[in-house]
C-alpha positions as CSV (number, residue, x, y, z in Angstrom):
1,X,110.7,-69.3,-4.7
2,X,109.1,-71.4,-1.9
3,X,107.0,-69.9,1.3
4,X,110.2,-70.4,3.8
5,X,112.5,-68.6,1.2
6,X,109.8,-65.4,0.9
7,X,109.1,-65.7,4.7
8,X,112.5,-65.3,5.1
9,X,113.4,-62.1,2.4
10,X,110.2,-60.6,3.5
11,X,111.5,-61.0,7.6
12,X,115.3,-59.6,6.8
13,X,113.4,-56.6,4.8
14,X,110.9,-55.7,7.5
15,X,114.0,-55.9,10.2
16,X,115.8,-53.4,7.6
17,X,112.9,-51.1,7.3
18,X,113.3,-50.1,11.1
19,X,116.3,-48.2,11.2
20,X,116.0,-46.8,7.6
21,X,112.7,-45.6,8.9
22,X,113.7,-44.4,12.7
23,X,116.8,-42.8,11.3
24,X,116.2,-41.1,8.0
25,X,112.5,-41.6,6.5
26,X,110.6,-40.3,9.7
27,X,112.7,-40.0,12.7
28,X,111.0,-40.2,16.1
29,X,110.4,-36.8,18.2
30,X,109.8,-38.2,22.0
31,X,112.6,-40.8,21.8
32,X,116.6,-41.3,20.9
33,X,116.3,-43.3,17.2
34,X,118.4,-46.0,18.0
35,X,116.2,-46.9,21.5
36,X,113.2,-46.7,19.2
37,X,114.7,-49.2,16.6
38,X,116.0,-51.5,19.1
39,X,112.2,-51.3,20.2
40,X,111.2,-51.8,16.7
41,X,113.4,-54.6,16.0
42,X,112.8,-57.1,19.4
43,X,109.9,-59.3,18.4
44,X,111.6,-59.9,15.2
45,X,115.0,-60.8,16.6
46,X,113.6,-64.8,17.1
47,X,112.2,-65.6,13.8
48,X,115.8,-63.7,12.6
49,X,117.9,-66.1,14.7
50,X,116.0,-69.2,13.9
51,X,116.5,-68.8,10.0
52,X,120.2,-68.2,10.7
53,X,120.1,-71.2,12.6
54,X,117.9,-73.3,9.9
55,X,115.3,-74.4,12.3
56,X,111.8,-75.8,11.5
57,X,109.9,-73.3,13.5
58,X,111.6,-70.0,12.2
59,X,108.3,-69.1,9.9
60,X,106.2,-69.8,12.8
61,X,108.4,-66.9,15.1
62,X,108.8,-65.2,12.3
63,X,105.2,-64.6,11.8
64,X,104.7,-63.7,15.0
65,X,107.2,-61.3,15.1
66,X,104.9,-59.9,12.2
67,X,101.9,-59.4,13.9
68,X,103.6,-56.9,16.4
69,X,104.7,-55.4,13.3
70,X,101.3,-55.3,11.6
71,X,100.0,-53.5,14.9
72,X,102.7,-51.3,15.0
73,X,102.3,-50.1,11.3
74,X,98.5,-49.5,11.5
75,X,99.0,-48.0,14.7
76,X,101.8,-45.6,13.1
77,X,99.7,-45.3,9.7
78,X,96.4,-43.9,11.7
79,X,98.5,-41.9,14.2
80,X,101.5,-40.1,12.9
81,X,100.6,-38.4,9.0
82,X,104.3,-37.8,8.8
83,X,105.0,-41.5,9.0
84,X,102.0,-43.1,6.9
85,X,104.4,-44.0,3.5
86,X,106.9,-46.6,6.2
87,X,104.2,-47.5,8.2
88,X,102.1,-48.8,5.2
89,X,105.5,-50.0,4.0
90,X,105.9,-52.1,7.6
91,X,102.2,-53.3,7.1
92,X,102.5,-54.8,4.1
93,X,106.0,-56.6,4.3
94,X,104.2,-58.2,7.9
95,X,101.3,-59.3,5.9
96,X,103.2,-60.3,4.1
97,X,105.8,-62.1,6.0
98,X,102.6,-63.6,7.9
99,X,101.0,-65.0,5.0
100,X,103.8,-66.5,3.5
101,X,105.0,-68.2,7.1
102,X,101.2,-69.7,6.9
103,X,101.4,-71.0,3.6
104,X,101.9,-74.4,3.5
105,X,100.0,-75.5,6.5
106,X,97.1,-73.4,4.8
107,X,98.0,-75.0,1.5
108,X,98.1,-79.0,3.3
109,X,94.9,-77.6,5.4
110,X,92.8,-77.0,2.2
111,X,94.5,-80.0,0.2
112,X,93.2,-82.8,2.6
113,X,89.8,-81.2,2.9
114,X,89.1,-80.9,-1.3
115,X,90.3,-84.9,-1.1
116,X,88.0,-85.8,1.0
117,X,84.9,-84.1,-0.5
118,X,85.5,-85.9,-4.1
119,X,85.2,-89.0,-2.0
């Protein structure tokens, strides 16, 4: 499985995880479920589109998607005791989804500078 394909997986799961998580795991007590998975779900709805559209950039959006995920998760995880098992859940998949959208430009990164040492 390449880095675009897991980037991808990891993305659609993460964007799955918000309503399972808003409407059954641990819903929310201030606000209406659906408002706070449409909430949830808005800096992941680029990197989504993109892949459906094939484009280049779709990791990159996609991992930045994750990082307001990531913040999200630990924020939930610290915060709300009732919500730690999803939250960590969330945290992972968007370190997930982050280190997998990073992959091959860390992977070229590190390649050209171990050529140029054995020089």
């Amino acid at each position: 499985m390449n880095a675009r394909r897991l980037t991808a997986i990891a993305l659609l799961a993460l964007a799955l995880l918000a309503p399972l998580w808003q409407f059954a795991l641990a819903p929310p007590q201030r606000l209406p479920a659906w408002l706070a998975t449409a909430v949830q779900l808005v800096p992941l709805v680029p990197g989504l589109v993109l892949f459906a559209l094939h484009r280049r950039t779709a990791p990159f959006w996609a991992g930045l998607g994750a990082l307001f995920a990531f913040c999200h998760g630990v924020m939930e995880a610290f915060g709300a005791p009732a919500a730690r098992v999803p939250a960590l859940i969330e945290t992972a998949l968007a370190v997930l989804v982050v280190f997998a959208s990073s992959w091959n430009g860390l992977r070229n990164r590190f390649a050209r500078s171990t050529d140029s040492r054995s020089r």
